[in-house]
N, C-alpha and C positions, 0 to 999 in steps of 0.2 A: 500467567496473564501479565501483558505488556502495556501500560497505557503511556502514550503519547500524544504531543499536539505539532500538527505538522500542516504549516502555510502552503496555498496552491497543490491540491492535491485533491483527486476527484477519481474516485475508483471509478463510478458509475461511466464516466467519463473513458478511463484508460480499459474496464471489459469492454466498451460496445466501440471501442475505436478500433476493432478488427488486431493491431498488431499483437498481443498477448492472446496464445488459445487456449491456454491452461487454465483457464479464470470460469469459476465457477458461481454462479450468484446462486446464494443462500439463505437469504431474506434480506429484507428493507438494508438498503445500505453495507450489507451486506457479502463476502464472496471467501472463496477458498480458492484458493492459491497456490498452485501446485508450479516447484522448482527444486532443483537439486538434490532430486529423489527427497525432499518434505514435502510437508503440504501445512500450509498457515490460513490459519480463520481469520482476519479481518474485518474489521467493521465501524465506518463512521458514523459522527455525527457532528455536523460543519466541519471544524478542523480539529477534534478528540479522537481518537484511533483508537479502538480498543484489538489490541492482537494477542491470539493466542500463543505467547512465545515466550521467554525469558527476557532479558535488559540485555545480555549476552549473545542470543541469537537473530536479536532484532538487530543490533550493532557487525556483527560477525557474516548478517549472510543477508536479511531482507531489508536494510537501510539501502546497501548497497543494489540490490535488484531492482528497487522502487527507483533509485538514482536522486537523491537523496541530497546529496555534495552540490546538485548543481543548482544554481542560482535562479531559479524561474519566476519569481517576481523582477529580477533584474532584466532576465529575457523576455517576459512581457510588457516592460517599459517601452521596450528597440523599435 
């Protein structure tokens, strides 16, 4: 189990926005996550994350798939 806190980030938001169809909701705030032949539990609350994954794999493969690196408070300034 992985917990994190991560600014500008809205699952609810990025399943019902049509481009991800691997996204599974699995209760309140909630979804399963299915990429790179895994699948990751997910789950917020405001911006606390709780993921089912190690420090390692959250760093390694679903920081990067969420896209994580890029500045979207900055991008919502523009």
């Amino acid at each position: 189990m992985y917990k994190t806190r991560i600014d500008n980030l809205d699952l609810k938001q990025i399943a019902d926005s049509g481009q991800c169809f691997r996204w599974k909701n699995t209760g309140e705030n909630e979804y399963t996550v299915v990429a790179f032949d895994r699948a990751l539990r997910i789950k917020q609350d405001g911006n606390e994350f709780e993921l089912d994954c190690d420090e390692a794999d959250w760093n390694n493969i679903w920081k990067s798939y969420l896209d994580m690196d890029t500045d979207y408070a900055g991008i919502a300034k523009l």
